[in-house]
Phi, psi and omega in degrees: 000119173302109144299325163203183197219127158257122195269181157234157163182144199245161178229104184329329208269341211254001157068024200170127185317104179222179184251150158197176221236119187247149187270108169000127169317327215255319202260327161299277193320320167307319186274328173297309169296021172253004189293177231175130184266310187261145196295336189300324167319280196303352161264329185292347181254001168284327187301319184290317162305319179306320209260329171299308175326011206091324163265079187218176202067234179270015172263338190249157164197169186247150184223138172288156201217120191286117166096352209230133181291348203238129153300184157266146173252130184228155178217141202237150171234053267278144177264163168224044194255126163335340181208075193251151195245135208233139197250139199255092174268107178251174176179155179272167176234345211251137185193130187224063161190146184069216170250346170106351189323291179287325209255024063196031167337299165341290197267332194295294181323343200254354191254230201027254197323324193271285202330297205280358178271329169287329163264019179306313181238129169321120183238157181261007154249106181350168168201137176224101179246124180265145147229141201246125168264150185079047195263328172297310208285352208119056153065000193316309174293335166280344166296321209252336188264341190268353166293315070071282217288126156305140172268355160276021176246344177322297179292003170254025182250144201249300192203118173250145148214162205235104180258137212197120201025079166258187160081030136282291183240182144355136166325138175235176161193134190298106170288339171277031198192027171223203167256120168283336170288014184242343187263344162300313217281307203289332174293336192256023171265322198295311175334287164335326204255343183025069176228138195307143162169109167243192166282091174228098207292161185226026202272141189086350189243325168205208175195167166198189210278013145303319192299343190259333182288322203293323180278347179270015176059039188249115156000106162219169179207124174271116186261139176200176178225015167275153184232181169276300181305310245232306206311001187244017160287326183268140165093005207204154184314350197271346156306054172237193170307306171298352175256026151316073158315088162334305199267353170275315180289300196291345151304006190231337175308264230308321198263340175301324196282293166317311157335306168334299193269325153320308223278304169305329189269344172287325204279127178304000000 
């Protein structure tokens, strides 16, 4: 079995051709199936992914979290670009209805695979993928990480995005809870990639661990797969395996992963 398969797609706006790496279906799926109802479970087995992935010794570390039994796990991936701006991928780990599948097994499980797909190739921007502990509690772990942050360094983060329940429908992205140049920019790789991928806000119903970057005035773009139909899956018993959409989650690998290298090769 190929672990992983390398793809190309060029983006009209970026004049050019670039590659990246998608993780075997069969090795996604295994792993999307290790979500776990206690959280204490659901940091030992992101950590053990984290660590096959590559992040361990001085690329991984852990940060404490006030109120929370589970750190942030953070794995850092070093840039080698003369004027490199460092770019963030987060998701929570923490889930308290169901097994946790979507909400947020989805996105956590998915930083391993991308941190080790980045680290293959020299880039020109730092990368750092967090799994956020507490997310359920208030946002804790991202709160506590970006308070963590000097605010003269602020302005040296180029993009965090924050994946958050996926694999219900098509790639989504929160437009009141983004950037617009980072939901242009995923909007014109999902294009490239001829992949469904709108706008669906979640403002009044919920929130996720964008809100703390978005007040700190630090670029972000929020990914999610809720609709008004799909939305009482989260947070509720309904939250297993069977409400997995296979060929949406795994369109949303494709399109995160590609992101990923747009991003590095766009953003000054």
């Amino acid at each position: 079995m190929w672990r992983w398969l390398l793809l190309a797609v060029a983006v009209v706006a970026s004049a050019e051709q670039f590659d990246y790496l998608l993780l075997n279906e069969g090795i996604l799926r295994e792993r999307l199936q290790l979500a776990h109802r206690k959280n204490d479970e659901r940091y030992r087995r992101l950590k053990d992914l984290f660590e096959k992935s590559g992040c361990k010794g001085d690329a991984y570390h852990e940060q404490h979290v006030s109120r929370s039994r589970q750190p942030n796990m953070i794995c850092d991936v070093a840039g080698t670009g003369e004027s490199p701006r460092k770019i963030i991928i987060g998701a929570h780990f923490d889930a308290i209805g169901g097994d946790g599948v979507i909400d947020n097994w989805s996105g956590a499980v998915m930083l391993p695979a991308l941190a080790d797909f980045m680290q293959r190739k020299p880039r020109r921007h730092p990368f750092e993928f967090v799994g956020f502990a507490a997310e359920e509690l208030g946002l804790l772990g991202s709160r506590t990480f970006v308070k963590s942050i000097p605010k003269g360094e602020r302005q040296g983060i180029a993009a965090v995005i924050i994946l958050d329940s996926l694999g219900l429908t098509p790639t989504k992205c929160w437009p009141n809870g983004s950037s617009k140049e980072l939901v242009t920019a995923a909007a014109r790789v999902a294009d490239a990639l001829r992949l469904d991928f709108g706008g669906v806000n979640v403002d009044g119903v919920g929130t996720t661990d964008s809100e703390p970057f978005k007040d700190a005035h630090i670029p972000v773009l929020t990914l999610h797969s809720v609709t008004q139909e799909t939305w009482k899956v989260i947070n509720g018993d309904r939250d297993v395996w069977k409400a997995v959409s296979w060929k949406d989650y795994y369109d949303t690998h494709r399109l995160v992963s590609a992101l990923l290298v747009y991003l590095d090769k766009t953003l000054p």
